[in-house]
VEXTI-412573 format. One line per 2 residues: for each residue x, y, z of C-alpha. Coordinates in steps of 0.25 Angstrom, whole numbers, always signed. Layout:
BEGIN
X,Y,Z; ...
This chain:
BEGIN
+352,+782,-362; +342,+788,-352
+347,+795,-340; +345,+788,-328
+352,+776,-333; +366,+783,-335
+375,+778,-328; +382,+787,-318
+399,+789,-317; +409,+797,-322
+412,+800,-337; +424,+799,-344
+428,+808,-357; +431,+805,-367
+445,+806,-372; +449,+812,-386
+453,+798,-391; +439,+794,-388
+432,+807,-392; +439,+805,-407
+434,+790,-405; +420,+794,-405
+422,+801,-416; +418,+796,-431
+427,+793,-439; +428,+788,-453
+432,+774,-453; +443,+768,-461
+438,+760,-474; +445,+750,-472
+438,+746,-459; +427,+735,-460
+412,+734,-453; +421,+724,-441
+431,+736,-439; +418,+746,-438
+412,+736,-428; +423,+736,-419
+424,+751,-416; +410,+752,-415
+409,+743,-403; +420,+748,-397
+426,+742,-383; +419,+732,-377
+416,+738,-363; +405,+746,-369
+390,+743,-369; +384,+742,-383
+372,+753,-383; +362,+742,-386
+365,+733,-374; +364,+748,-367
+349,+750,-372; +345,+735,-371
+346,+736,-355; +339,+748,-355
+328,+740,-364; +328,+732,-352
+328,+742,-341; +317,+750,-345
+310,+741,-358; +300,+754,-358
+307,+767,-358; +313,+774,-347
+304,+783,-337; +305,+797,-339
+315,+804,-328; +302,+815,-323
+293,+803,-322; +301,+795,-314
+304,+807,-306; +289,+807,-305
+285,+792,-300; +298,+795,-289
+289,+805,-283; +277,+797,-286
+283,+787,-279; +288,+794,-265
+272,+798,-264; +267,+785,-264
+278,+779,-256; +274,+791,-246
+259,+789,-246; +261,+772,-244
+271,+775,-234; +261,+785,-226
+247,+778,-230; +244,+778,-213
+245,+794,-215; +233,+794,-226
+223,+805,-225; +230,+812,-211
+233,+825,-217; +225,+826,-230
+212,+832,-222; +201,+831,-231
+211,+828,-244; +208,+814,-248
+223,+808,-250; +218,+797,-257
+215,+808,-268; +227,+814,-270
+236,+801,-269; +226,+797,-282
+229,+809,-291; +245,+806,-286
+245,+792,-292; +236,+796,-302
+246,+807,-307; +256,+797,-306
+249,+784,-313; +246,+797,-326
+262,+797,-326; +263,+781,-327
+253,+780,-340; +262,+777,-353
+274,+774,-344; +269,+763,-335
+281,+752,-341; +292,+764,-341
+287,+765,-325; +287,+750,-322
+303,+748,-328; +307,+761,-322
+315,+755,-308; +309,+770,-301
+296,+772,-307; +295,+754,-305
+292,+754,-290; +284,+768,-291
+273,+759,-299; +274,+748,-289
+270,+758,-278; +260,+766,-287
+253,+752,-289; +249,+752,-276
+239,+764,-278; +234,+761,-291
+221,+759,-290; +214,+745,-298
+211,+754,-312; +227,+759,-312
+231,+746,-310; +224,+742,-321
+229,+751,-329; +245,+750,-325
+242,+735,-327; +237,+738,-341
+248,+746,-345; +260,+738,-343
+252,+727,-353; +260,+719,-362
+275,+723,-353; +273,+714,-342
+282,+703,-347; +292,+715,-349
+290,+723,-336; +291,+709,-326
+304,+707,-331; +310,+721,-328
+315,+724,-315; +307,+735,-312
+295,+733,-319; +293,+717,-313
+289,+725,-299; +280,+733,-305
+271,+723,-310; +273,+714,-298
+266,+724,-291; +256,+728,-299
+253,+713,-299; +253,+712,-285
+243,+724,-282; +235,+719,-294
+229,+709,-284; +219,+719,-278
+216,+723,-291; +212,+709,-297
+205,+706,-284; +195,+719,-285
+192,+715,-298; +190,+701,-296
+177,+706,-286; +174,+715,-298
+181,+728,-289; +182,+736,-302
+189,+751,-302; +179,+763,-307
+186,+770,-320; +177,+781,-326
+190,+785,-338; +186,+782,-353
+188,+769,-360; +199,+777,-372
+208,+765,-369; +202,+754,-369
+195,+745,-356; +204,+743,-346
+207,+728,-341; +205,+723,-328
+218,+721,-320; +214,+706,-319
+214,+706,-334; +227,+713,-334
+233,+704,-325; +227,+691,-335
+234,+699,-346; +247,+701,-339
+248,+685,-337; +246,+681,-352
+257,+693,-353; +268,+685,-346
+263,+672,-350; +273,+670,-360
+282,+674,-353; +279,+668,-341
+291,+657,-339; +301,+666,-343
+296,+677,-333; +298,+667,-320
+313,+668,-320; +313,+682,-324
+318,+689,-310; +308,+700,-312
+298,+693,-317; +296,+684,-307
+290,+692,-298; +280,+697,-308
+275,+684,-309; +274,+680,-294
+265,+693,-293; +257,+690,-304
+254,+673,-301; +252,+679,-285
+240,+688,-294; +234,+676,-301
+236,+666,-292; +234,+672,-276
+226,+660,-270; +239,+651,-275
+246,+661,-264; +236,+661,-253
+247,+663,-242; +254,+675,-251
+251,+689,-251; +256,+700,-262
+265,+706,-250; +272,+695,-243
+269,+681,-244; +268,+682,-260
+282,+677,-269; +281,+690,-277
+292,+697,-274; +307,+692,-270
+312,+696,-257; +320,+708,-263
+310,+714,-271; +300,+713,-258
+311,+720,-249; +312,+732,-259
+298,+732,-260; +298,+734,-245
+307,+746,-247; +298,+754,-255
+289,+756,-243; +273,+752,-242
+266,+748,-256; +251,+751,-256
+242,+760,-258; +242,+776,-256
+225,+776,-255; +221,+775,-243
+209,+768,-247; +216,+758,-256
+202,+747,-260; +204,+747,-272
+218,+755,-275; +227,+748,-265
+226,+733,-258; +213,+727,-257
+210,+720,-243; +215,+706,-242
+202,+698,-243; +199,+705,-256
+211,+700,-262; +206,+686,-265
+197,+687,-278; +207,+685,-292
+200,+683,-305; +200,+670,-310
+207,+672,-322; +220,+673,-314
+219,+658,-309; +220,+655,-324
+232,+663,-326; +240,+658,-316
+237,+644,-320; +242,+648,-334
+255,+653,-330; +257,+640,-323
+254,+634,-336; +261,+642,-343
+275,+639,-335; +272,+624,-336
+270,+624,-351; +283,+634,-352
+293,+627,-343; +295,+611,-340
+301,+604,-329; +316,+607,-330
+313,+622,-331; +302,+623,-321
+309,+615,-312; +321,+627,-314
+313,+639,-308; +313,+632,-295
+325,+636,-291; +326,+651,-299
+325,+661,-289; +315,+669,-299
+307,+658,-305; +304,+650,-292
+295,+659,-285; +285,+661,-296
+285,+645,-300; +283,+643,-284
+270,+652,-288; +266,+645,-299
+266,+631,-290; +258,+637,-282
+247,+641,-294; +249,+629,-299
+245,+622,-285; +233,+632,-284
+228,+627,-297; +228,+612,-294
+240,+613,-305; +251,+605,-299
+247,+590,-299; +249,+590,-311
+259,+582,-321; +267,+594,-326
+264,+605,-317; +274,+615,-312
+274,+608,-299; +276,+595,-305
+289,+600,-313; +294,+606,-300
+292,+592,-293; +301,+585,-306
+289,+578,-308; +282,+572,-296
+268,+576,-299; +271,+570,-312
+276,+557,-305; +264,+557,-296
+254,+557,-305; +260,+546,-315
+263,+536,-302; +257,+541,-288
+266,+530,-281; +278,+534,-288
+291,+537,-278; +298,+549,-283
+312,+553,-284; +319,+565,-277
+321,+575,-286; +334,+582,-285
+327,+595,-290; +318,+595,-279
+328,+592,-269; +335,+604,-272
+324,+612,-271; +322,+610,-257
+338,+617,-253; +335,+628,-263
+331,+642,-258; +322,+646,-268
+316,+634,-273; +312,+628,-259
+301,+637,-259; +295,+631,-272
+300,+619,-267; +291,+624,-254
+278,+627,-264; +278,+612,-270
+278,+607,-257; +267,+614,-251
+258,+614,-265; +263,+600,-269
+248,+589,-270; +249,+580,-259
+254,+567,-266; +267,+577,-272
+270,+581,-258; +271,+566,-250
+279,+563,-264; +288,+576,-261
+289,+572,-245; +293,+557,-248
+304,+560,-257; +310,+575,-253
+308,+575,-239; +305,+562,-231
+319,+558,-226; +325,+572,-230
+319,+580,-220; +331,+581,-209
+340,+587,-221; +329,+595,-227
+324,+601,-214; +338,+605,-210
+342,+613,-225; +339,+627,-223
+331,+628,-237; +325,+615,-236
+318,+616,-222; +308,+624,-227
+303,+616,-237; +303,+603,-227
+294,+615,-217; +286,+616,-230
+284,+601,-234; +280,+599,-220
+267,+606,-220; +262,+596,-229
+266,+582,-222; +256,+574,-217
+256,+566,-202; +265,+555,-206
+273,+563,-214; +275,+573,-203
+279,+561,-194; +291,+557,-203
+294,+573,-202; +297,+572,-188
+303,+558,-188; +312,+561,-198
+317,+574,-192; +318,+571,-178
+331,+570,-177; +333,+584,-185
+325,+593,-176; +335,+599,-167
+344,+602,-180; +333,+609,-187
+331,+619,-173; +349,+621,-174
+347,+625,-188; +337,+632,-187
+327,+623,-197; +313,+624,-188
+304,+628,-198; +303,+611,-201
+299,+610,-187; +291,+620,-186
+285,+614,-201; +283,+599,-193
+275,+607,-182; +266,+614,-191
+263,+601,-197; +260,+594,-187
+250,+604,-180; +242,+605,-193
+242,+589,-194; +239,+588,-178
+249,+577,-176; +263,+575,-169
+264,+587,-163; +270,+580,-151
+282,+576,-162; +282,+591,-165
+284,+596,-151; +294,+585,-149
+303,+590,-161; +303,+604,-157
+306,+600,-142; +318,+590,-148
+322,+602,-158; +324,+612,-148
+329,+602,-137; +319,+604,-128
+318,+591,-120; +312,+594,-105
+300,+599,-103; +309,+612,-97
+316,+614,-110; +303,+614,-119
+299,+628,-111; +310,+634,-120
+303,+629,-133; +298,+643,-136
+311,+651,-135; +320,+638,-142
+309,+639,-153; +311,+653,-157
+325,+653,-156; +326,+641,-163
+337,+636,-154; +336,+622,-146
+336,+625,-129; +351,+623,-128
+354,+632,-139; +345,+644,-136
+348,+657,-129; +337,+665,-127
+346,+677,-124; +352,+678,-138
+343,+671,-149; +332,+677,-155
+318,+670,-160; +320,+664,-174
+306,+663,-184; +306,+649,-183
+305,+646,-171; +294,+654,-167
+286,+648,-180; +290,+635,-173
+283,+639,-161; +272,+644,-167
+270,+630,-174; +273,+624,-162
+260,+632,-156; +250,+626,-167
+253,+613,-162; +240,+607,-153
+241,+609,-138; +249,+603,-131
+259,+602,-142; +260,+615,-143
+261,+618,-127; +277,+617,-126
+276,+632,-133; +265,+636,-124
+272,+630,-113; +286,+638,-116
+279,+651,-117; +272,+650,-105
+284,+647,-99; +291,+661,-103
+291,+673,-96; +282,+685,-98
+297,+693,-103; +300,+681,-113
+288,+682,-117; +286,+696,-119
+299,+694,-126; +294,+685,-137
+281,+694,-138; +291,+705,-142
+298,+696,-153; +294,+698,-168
+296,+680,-169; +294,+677,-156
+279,+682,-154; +274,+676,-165
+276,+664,-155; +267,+672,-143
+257,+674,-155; +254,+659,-159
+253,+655,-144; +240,+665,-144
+236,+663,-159; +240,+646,-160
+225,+639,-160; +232,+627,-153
+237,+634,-141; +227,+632,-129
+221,+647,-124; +225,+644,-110
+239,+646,-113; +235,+658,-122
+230,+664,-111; +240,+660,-102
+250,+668,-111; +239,+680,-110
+240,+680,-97; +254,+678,-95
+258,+691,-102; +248,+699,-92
+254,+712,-85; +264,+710,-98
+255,+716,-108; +262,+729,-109
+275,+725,-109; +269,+714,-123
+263,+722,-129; +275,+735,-129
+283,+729,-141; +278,+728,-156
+277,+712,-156; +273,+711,-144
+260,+719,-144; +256,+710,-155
+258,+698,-145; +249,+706,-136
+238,+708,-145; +238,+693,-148
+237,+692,-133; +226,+701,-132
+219,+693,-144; +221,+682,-139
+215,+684,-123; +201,+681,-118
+194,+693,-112; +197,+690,-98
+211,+689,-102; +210,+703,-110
+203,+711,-100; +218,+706,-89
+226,+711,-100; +220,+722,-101
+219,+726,-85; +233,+722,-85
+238,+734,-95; +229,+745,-89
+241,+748,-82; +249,+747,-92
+241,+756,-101; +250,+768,-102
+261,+760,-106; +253,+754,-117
+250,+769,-122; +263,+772,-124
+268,+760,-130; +270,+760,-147
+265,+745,-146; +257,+742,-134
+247,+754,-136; +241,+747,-149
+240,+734,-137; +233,+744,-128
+222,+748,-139; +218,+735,-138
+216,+732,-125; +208,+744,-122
+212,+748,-108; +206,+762,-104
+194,+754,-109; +197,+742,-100
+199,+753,-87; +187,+761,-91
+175,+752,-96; +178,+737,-91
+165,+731,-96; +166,+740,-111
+181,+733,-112; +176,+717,-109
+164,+721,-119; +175,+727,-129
+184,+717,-129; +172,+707,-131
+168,+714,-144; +182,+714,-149
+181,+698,-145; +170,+696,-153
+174,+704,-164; +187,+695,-166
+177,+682,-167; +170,+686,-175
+182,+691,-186; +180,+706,-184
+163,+705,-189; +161,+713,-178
+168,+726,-173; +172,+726,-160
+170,+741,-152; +181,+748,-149
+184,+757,-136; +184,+769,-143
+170,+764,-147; +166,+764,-134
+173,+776,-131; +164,+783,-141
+152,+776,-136; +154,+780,-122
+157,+794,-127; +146,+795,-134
+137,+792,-121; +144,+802,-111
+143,+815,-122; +128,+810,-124
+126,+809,-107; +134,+822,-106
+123,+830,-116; +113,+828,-104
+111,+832,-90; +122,+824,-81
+109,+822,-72; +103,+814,-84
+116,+806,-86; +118,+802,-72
+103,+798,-72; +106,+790,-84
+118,+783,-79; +112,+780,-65
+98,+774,-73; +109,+766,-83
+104,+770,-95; +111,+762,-107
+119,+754,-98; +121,+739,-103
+123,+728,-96; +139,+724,-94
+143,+740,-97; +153,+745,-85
+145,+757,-79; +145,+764,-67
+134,+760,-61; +141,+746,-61
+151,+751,-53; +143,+756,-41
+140,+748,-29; +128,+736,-28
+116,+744,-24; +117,+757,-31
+112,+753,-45; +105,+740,-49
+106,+734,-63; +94,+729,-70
+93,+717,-80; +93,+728,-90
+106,+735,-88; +100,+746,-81
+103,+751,-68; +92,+753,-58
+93,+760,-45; +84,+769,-46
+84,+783,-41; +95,+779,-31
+103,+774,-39; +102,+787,-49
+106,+796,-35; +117,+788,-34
+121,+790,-46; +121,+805,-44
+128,+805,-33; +139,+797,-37
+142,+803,-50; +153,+816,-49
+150,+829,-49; +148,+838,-63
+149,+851,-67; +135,+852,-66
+133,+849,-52; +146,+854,-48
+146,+869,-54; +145,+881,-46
+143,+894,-48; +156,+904,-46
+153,+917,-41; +159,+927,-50
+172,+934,-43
């Protein structure tokens, strides 16, 4: 038994009895093969060796990792973590030592030690997560190369606990990969062809799927396996997703696996550079090969050929198995798969497409499978995706027979209520009439119990449709018992609270989520629908307001008022203006400086240049504060003070600049810094002489440009249509005679003492 699996604890000796036991012995004739058998197994509290070495087997199916090795991959793994940990640090204190180098000849080091031993790494639970960050680095040609080597184990390898995370990630980071060789982005590789050609990670990948094929409906309820495969259909398939992204939105990993992975610090790249070694830029990421559309399709295939009705039907409620079918409905959507007789959908729905398609007027029954999915945890979500990715006939059939005259008990279930929120978003004007029929009398009960996101769902509907939005308005306002036109002031603080105007105490409850999603819906409605939150902002003081600027939920609120398309810009900028003299006390706190830059974004020139003028006295505080001093750089004050003119003609650029999606680069003030200071050092190699003459005649003075001859009274200096100045030789005497003494005219000689 190797030594790291010994189990730890005290041993007993053994006694004389037990020593002589041990001891062969030369057994009486008499006794037959049963009486042999018997001593042989001796009591029944001790493992039989072979059960022993079978979970071993299963452990680690490839061998055990050397003890130095993994001592090895441990240090390995401490220097990548610090180099990810401390990438803002790169290439400070190197001088001229490139630290990309040496951080290539450490993994290289560390990727000779893996050849030959690659499966015994991936099984090993250290060695295991030191891949998953290594795979970060590795360049496209490694990868292709790590891919290659674990060929013909990956139906072993997704089914160990280790293991499965390794090639999750390695499927997830081959994305950028696939996508550089989609465009014909092919790694440089000068070493001999001893071995063989090398295949294209895309063909890798191809190869992998007719791997698990086989296997591929036994591997959906396998708890490791599972997430293999999300990460694998999320690589074929990524326009089936287009809302997902491999680190957030994307089912790939369960919730506990995403928190571990959380622990173990950043994951990404230790290059600096990391084109083609790291993550590619996001709009890069959209070519996949065609090839893969064709394999997904067969793995939906696959699992209609291998499963029927009854067993399909099973995995929507299995905790393992229902994420990756709720995948595999949306492929099969994507590929214009579902209405068909058959499909996996089809099964799910007990039929209905089926139905459909033989008699288009047929009137279903209620399925009692499907009703139980709507109170089930995890198969509501899938229950969610057959909603959202049903055709349309399906979905009127789904709303006439699971949700018309159920909505009041289903919007009230605490599982149920989202997939009403969900089924919502697809109903048409008559149908959202009946929605707010039938659940009239139900809306003060779903604001007690918490149950807004229906609401906030009929809202939503009802501003992409552009139609009873007065019925919206008046079912929030019967929701949250505001009646008088008095009460409906509060809207804003009942609505993030979640509590009706007689319940809520300010003082002591906190803004929920929903409610600010609610307000934030309540904002897209068309004006003047939408004015009763205008209104009951307006109506706050500058503290409260400040006071939900400084929230995390809250200001998402402040945020839609300036972004909402529907809101009319005078009561943007009546907002704007409301918060001026306030600026600095807004902008002080880590929420609420992003408020202020959407205030800043958001105001007209005049409106920017008040702002500004209203901080210059508060500049200093600015400076020394950890939040607003990023504000500060914005605005540009010791600009503003200085150079009025140079500051309207910035702030135009940068205007511009915004309009036409960042074509053009705006000029920064430590560009005009630079120009201004190349202009003083080149007057200041001349004569001062010279440069008054040159400053009186206005050389190079453009029209619109703050200069001091701007400033001086009527009469001294005329300006011409051409920019310049003309004055003549009074106007140059002037000059003269105004401008401070220097050290030229100002020396005198010292006698010596």
């Amino acid at each position: 038994m190797p030594k790291e699996n010994r189990k730890r604890g005290k041993k007993h000796k053994k006694s004389a009895q037990a020593q002589r036991a041990d001891e062969p012995e030369a057994l009486p004739l008499e006794e037959g093969p049963k009486e042999i058998e018997d001593q042989q197994s001796g009591p029944s509290w001790i493992v039989p060796a072979q059960a022993g070495a079978d979970e071993a087997d299963r452990d680690a199916p490839f061998g055990y990792v050397d003890a130095d090795i993994k001592s090895y991959f441990r240090n390995v793994d401490t220097q990548l973590k610090d180099w990810q940990e401390n990438a803002a640090d790169d290439g400070e204190h190197g001088g001229d030592v490139d630290p990309n180098e040496n951080r290539r000849i450490f993994l290289m080091a560390a990727l000779q030690e893996m050849v030959g031993q690659e499966r015994q790494l991936s099984t090993d639970p250290e060695c295991a997560s030191v891949l998953e960050r290594m795979v970060y680095s590795m360049d496209d040609f490694v990868r292709r190369v790590f891919v290659d080597s674990l060929r013909g184990s990956y139906e072993q390898l997704a089914k160990h606990r280790f293991a499965s995370h390794v090639v999750q990630t390695l499927l997830t980071v081959a994305a950028d990969t696939v996508s550089r060789e989609s465009r014909g982005i092919m790694p440089a590789f000068d070493g001999n062809s001893d071995k063989g050609e090398l295949l294209t990670l895309s063909q890798l990948v191809l190869d992998l799927v007719e791997e698990l094929t086989p296997s591929f409906s036994s591997l959906i309820l396998d708890q490791f396996a599972s997430h293999v495969l999300r990460a694998l259909l999320m690589l074929l398939a990524p326009q089936a997703f287009p809302t997902a992204t491999h680190s957030s939105a994307a089912p790939v990993r369960s919730k506990k696996s995403a928190a571990w992975k959380t622990k173990q610090g950043p994951l990404k790249s230790i290059f600096q550079d990391t084109e083609g070694k790291g993550k590619a830029p996001a709009e890069k990421q959209t070519a996949e090969p065609s090839a893969f559309r064709n394999a997904a399709r067969k793995l939906v295939l696959v699992l209609q050929k291998d499963l029927g009705e009854n067993e399909v039907r099973s995995l929507a409620a299995n905790k393992v198995a229902s994420p990756v079918l709720q995948m595999l409905l949306e492929i099969e959507a994507d590929q214009g798969l579902t209405d068909e007789p058959g499909s996996l959908m089809d099964r799910v729905l007990v039929g209905l497409i089926t139905l459909h398609h033989n008699d288009p007027s047929a009137v279903p029954e209620a399925s009692d499978f499907l009703a139980t999915l709507f109170r089930d945890p995890t198969s509501s979500h899938l229950l969610e995706t057959l909603i959202v990715r049903a055709p349309g006939p399906i979905f009127v059939l789904l709303w006439s027979t699971y949700f018309e005259g159920k909505l009041p008990k289903l919007a009230l279930h605490p599982v149920a209520n989202f997939v009403v929120a969900k089924a919502i978003g697809r109903v048409n004007e008559q149908q959202l009439c009946g929605v707010l029929e039938e659940l009239q009398p139900s809306w003060k009960k779903l604001v007690q119990n918490s149950r807004v996101g229906v609401l906030r769902a009929v809202a939503d509907r009802s501003a992409a449709l552009g139609v009873q939005e007065n019925d919206v308005c008046e079912a929030v306002f019967t929701a949250f018992d505001l009646h008088t036109p008095e009460d409906r002031k509060f809207v804003v603080q009942c609505g993030l609270r979640v509590y009706s105007l007689q319940a809520s105490d300010s003082t002591s409850l906190e803004s929920k989520t929903s409610g600010a999603l609610l307000l934030q819906s309540l904002l897209h409605l068309s004006h003047p629908h939408n004015d009763a939150v205008i209104s009951s902002i307006q109506a706050m003081s500058v503290v409260e307001i400040i006071a939900l600027a400084h929230n995390p939920t809250s200001s998402r609120v402040l945020d839609e008022l300036l972004q909402s398309p529907t809101v009319p810009s005078k009561a943007k900028r009546a907002f704007i203006l409301s918060l001026i003299g306030h600026y600095h006390v807004l902008v002080d706190d880590r929420i609420g400086s992003r408020v202020g830059d959407r205030c800043w974004a958001s105001a007209d020139p005049y409106l920017k240049e008040k702002i500004g003028r209203s901080l210059i006295a508060h500049e200093t505080d600015l400076a020394g504060s950890f939040y607003g001093k990023f504000f500060a750089r914005n605005l540009n004050l010791h600009l503003l003070q200085r150079r009025p003119e140079d500051w309207r003609n910035l702030q135009a650029s940068r205007a511009l600049a915004a309009r036409t999606n960042g074509d053009t680069k705006p000029p920064t003030d430590s560009t005009l810094d630079m120009r201004k200071k190349r202009k003083r050092d080149s007057a200041k190699s001349g004569d001062e002489i010279d440069v008054l003459f040159h400053e009186a005649l206005g050389a190079g003075v453009k029209k619109g440009a703050l200069t001091e001859v701007d400033s001086q009274p009527p009469g001294s200096a005329h300006k011409t249509a051409g920019g310049r100045t003309d004055g003549g030789l009074n106007a140059v005497l002037d000059a003269i005679q105004s401008a401070p003494k220097s050290e030229a005219f100002s020396r005198k000689k010292k006698r010596p003492h």
